[in-house]
C-alpha positions as CSV (number, residue, x, y, z in Angstrom):
1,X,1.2,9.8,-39.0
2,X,-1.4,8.8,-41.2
3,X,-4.0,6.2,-39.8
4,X,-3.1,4.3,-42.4
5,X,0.4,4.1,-40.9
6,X,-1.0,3.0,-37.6
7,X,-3.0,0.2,-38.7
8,X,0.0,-1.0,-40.8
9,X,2.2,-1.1,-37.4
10,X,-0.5,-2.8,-35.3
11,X,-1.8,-5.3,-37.5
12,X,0.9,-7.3,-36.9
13,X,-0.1,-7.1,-32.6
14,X,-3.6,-8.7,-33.7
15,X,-3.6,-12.4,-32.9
16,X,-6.5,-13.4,-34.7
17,X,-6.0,-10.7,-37.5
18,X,-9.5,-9.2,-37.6
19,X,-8.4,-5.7,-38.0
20,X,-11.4,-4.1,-39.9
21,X,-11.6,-0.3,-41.2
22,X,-13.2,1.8,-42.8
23,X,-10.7,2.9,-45.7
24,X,-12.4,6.0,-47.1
25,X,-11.8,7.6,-43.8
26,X,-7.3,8.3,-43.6
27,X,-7.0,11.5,-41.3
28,X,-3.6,12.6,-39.8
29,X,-3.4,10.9,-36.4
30,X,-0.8,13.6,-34.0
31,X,-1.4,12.0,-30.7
32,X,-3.5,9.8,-28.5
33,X,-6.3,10.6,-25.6
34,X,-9.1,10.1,-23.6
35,X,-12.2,9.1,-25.8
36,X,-14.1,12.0,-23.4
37,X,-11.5,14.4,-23.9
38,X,-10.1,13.9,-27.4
39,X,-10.0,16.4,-30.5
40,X,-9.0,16.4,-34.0
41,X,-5.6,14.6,-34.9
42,X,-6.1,12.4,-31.8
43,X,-6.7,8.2,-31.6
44,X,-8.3,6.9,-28.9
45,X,-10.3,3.6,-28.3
46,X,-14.1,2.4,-26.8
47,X,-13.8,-0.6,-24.8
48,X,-17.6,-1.7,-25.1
49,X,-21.4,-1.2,-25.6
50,X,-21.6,0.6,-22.1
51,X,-19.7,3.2,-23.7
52,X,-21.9,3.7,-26.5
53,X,-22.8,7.0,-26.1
54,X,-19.4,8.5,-26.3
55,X,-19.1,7.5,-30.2
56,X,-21.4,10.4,-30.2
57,X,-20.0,12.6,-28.6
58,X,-16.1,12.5,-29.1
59,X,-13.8,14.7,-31.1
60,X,-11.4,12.2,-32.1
61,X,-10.5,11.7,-35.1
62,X,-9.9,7.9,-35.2
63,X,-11.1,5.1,-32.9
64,X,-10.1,1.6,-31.8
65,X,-13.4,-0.3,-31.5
66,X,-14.4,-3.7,-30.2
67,X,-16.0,-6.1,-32.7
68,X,-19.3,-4.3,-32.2
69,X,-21.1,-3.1,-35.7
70,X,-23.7,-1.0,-33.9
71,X,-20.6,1.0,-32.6
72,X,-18.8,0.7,-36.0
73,X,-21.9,2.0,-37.7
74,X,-22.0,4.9,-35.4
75,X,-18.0,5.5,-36.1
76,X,-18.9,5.7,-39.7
77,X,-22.1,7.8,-39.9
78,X,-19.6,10.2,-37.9
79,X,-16.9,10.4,-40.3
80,X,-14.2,9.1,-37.6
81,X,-11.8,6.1,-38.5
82,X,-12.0,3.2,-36.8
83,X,-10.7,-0.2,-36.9
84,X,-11.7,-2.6,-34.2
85,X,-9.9,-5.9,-32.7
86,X,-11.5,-8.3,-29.5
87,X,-9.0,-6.2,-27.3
88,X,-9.6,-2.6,-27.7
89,X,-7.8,-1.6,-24.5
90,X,-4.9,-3.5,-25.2
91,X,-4.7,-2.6,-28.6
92,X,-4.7,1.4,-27.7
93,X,-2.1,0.3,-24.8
94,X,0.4,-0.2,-28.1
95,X,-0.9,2.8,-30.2
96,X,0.2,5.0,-27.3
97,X,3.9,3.4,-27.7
98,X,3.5,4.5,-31.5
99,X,3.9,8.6,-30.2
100,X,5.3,8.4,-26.7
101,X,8.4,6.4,-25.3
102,X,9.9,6.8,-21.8
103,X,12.7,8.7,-21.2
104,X,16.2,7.0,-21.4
105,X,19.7,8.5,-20.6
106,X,22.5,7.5,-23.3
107,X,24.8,5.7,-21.6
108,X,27.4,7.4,-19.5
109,X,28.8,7.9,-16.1
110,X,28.0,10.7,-14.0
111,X,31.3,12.4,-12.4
112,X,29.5,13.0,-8.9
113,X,28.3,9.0,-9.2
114,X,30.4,7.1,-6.2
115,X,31.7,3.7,-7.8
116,X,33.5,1.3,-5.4
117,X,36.4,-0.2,-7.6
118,X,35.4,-3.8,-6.9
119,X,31.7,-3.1,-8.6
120,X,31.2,-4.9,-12.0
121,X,29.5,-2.8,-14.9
122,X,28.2,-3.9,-17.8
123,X,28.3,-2.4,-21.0
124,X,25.8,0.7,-22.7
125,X,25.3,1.7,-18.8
126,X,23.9,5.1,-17.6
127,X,24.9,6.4,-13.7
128,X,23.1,9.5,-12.8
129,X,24.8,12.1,-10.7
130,X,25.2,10.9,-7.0
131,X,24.6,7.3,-7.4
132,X,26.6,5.3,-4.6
133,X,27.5,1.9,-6.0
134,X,28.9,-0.4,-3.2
135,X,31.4,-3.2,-3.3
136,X,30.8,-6.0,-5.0
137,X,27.9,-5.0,-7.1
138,X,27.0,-6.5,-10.5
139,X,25.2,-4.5,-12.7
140,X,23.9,-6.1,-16.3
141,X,24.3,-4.7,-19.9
142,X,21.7,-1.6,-20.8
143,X,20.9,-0.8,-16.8
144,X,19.9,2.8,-16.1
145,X,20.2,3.9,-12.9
146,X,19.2,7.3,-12.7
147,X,20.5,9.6,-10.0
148,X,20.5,9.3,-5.8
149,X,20.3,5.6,-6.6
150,X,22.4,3.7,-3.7
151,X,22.9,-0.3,-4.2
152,X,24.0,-1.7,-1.0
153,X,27.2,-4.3,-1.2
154,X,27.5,-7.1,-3.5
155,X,23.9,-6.6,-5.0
156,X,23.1,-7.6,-8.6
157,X,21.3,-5.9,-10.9
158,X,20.0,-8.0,-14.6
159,X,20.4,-6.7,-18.2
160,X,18.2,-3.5,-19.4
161,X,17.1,-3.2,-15.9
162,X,15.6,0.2,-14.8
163,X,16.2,2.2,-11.2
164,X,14.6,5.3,-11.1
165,X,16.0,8.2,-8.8
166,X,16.1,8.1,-5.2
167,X,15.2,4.2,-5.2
168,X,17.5,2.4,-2.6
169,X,18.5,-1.7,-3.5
170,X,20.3,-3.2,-0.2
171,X,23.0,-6.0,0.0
172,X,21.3,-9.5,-0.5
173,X,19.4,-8.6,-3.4
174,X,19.0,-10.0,-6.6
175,X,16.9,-8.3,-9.8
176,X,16.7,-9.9,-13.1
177,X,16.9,-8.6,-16.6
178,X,13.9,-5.9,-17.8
179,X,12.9,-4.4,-14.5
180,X,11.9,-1.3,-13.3
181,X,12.1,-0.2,-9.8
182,X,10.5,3.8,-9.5
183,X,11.4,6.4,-7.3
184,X,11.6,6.0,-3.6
185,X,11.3,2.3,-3.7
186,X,13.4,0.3,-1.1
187,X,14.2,-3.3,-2.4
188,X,15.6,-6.0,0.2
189,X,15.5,-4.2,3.5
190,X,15.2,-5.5,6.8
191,X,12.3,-7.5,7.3
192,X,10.3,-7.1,10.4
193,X,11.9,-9.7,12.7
194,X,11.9,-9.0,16.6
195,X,11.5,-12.1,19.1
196,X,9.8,-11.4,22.3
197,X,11.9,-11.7,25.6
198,X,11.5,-10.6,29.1
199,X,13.5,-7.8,29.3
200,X,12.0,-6.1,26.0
201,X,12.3,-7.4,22.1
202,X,15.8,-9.2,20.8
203,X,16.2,-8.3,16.8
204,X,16.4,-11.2,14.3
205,X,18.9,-10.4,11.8
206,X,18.1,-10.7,8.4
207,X,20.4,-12.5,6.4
208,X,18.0,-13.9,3.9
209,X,17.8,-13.1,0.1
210,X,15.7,-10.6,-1.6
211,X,14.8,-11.7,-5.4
212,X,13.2,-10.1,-8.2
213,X,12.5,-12.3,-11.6
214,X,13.0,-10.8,-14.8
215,X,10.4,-8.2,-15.9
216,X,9.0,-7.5,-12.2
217,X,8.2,-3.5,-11.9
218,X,7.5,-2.1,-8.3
219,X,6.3,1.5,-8.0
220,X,6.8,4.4,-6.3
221,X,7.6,4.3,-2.5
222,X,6.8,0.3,-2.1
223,X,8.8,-1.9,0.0
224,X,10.2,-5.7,-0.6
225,X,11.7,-6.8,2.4
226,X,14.6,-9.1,2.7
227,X,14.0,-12.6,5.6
228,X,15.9,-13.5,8.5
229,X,16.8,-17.0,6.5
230,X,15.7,-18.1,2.7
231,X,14.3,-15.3,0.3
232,X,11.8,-13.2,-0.2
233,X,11.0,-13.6,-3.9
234,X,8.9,-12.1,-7.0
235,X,8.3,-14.0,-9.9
236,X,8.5,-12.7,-13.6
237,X,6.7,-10.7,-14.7
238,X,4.4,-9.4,-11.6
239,X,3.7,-5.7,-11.5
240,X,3.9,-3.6,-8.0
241,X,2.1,-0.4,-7.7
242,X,2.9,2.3,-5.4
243,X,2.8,1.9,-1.7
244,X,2.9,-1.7,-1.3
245,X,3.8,-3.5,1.5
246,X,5.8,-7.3,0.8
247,X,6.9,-9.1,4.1
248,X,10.1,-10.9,4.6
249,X,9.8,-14.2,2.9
250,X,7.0,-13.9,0.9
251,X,6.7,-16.0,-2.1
252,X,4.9,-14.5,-5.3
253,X,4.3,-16.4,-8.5
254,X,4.7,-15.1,-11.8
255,X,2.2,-12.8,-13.9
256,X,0.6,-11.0,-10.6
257,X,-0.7,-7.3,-10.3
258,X,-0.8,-6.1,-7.0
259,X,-2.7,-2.4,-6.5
260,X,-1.5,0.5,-4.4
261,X,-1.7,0.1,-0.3
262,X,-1.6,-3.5,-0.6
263,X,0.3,-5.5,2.1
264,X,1.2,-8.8,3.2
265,X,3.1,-10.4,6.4
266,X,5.7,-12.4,6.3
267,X,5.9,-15.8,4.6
268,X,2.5,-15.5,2.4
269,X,2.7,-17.4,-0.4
270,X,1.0,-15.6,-3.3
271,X,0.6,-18.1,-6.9
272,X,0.8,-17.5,-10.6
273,X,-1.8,-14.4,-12.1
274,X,-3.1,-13.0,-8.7
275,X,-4.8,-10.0,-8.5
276,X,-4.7,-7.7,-5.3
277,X,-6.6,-5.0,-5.4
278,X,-5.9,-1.7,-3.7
279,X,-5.7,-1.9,0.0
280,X,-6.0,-5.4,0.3
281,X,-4.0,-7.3,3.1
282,X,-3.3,-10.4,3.7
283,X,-2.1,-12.1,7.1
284,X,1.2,-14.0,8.4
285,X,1.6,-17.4,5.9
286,X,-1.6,-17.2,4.2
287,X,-1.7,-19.2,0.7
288,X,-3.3,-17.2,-2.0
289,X,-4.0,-20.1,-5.0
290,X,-3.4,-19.6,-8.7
291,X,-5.8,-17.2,-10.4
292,X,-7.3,-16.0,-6.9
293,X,-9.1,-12.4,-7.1
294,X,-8.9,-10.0,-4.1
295,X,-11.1,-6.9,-4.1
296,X,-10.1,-3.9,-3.2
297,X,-9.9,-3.7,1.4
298,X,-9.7,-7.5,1.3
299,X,-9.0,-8.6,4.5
300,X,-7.3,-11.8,4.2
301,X,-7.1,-14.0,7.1
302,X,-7.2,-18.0,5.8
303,X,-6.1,-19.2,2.6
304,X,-7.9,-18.9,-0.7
305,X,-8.7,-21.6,-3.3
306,X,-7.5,-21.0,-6.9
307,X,-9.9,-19.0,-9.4
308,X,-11.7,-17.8,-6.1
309,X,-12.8,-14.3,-5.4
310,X,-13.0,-12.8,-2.1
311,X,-14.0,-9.7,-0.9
312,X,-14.8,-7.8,3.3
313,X,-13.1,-8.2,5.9
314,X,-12.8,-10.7,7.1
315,X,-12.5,-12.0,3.4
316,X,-15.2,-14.2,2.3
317,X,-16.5,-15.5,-1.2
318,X,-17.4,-12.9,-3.1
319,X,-21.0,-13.9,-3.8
320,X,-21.6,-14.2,0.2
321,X,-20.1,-10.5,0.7
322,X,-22.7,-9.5,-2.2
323,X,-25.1,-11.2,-0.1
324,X,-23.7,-10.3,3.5
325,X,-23.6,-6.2,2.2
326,X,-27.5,-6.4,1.2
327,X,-28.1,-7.0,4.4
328,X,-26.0,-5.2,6.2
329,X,-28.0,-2.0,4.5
330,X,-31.1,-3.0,6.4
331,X,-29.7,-4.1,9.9
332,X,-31.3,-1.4,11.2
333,X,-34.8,-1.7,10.3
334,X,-34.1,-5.5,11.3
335,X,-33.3,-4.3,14.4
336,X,-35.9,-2.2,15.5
337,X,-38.2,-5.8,14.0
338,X,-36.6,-8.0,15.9
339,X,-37.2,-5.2,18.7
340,X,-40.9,-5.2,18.3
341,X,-41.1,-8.2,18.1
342,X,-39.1,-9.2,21.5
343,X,-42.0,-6.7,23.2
344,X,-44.9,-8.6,21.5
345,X,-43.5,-11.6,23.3
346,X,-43.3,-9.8,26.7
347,X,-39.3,-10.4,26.8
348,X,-37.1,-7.9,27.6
């Protein structure tokens, strides 16, 4: 499509309508890319100053800029269309869904997919080829379950809801409309509940709840475990990556991104727009606050005030761990100081 085109169909995604371009410039846009790997017929997008030099340097043929006129300028003396909004990353994040969109099944059945009579299907559904659907199951309008999916007994599943091969949903678990579990993801199974005896461990059973609000995604291979009593539950919205670990009766807030090899024990409470970075953990019933910031190997052992930022293990305020990692650089020349200087005062 023309670039033309493109800005017509994103100027509309611009809140405060400051889409600026340079209209001489209309070249045929065939695809998105990296702005370091791009060529002609390709958009792609330079999220600030620090990325200066690449204006130079790229073979695109149209960029998304930030609201920068040195980099416009630059744009232009090169010949490449631009147009430039406060969001740039965000704004190529919707000219990618302009030439690529996921791909979905047209709805149908599957003759190998195992359907216990008593399930409930909704309308415009797609069953891959050996799904097992148990009894009791609910599954919304516009759900695509794609194939080796099992859904454990009396499960519900919301409208235009996604499961991607191999995933496994067990009974006690509830997911809203518009998500998207991936591949190999296991949603609402046992948590880890043993009680210590004398003669060895006595399981808990788990006969909580596992819930997922509408819009959660959980990626590949993570696992959302189900309580011994209450729920376990995900607000809207929050995005899983791949590999993450959510005890039994945890309780995450809405609007939360939580990186790859994350994990939590049971019963932390996680609020609204938290960010966990990769690796991070966080201990039995620790409170993460609103807005909280973990960095990535966070080891989280008290709570955390909203807005704060933590970072080490043991977690601390992020500022301190700058701090605390400065020196930790030089402990060996303090070392062999403080070493000298125990032998200047004769001690030992």
């Amino acid at each position: 499509m023309r670039f033309s085109e493109i800005i017509s169909k994103l100027s509309d995604t611009i809140t405060d309508h400051s889409l600026i371009t340079n209209r001489e410039q209309n070249p045929e846009i065939t695809g998105v890319a990296p702005v370091d790997e791009s060529s002609s017929g390709t958009i792609s997008y330079i999220e600030g100053a620090k990325f200066a030099s690449l204006v130079s340097s790229t073979g695109a043929s149209a960029l998304i800029l930030p609201q920068n006129e040195q980099l416009q300028m630059q744009a232009t003396e090169r010949g490449i269309a631009w147009l430039s909004t406060p969001e740039p990353r965000l704004l190529f994040a919707k000219a990618i869904a302009l030439f690529y969109q996921p791909y979905r099944p047209n709805p149908e059945i599957h003759p190998t997919a195992v359907i216990h009579p008593t399930a409930k299907i909704g309308n415009d559904v797609y069953i891959g080829a050996h799904a097992v659907i148990e009894s009791g199951v609910e599954i919304g309008n516009g759900v695509v379950i794609h194939p080796n999916v099992v859904i454990y007994p009396n499960a519900k599943i919301g409208d235009r809801t996604i499961l991607h091969a191999n995933c496994t949903i067990h009974e006690r678990t509830i997911i809203g409309a518009d998500c998207v579990i991936h591949s190999g993801a296991v949603i609402g199974a046992e948590g880890f509940g043993f009680v210590p005896t004398r003669t060895g461990w006595l399981k808990m059973e788990q006969s909580g709840y596992t819930v997922l609000e509408d819009g959660v995604e959980v990626g590949c291979n993570s696992a959302i475990d189900r309580p011994a009593v209450g729920e376990t539950r995900v607000g809207r919205n929050t995005k899983i990556d791949n590999l993450v670990q959510i005890g039994h009766g945890c309780q995450i807030g809405a609007g939360c991104a939580i990186a790859g090899q994350a994990g939590m024990a049971g019963g932390v409470k996680v609020g609204n727009r938290v960010i966990l970075a990769g690796q991070s953990g966080i201990a039995n019933q620790v409170k993460i606050g609103d807005g909280a910031i973990a960095s990535a190997q966070a080891g989280i052992h008290n709570n955390v005030a909203p807005g704060e930022i933590v970072s080490g293990s043991p977690a601390m305020p992020h500022k301190l761990y700058l701090k605390v990692s400065a020196v930790y650089s030089r402990l060996p020349d303090i070392y062999q100081s403080l070493k000298q200087l125990q032998r200047q005062l004769g001690q030992k």
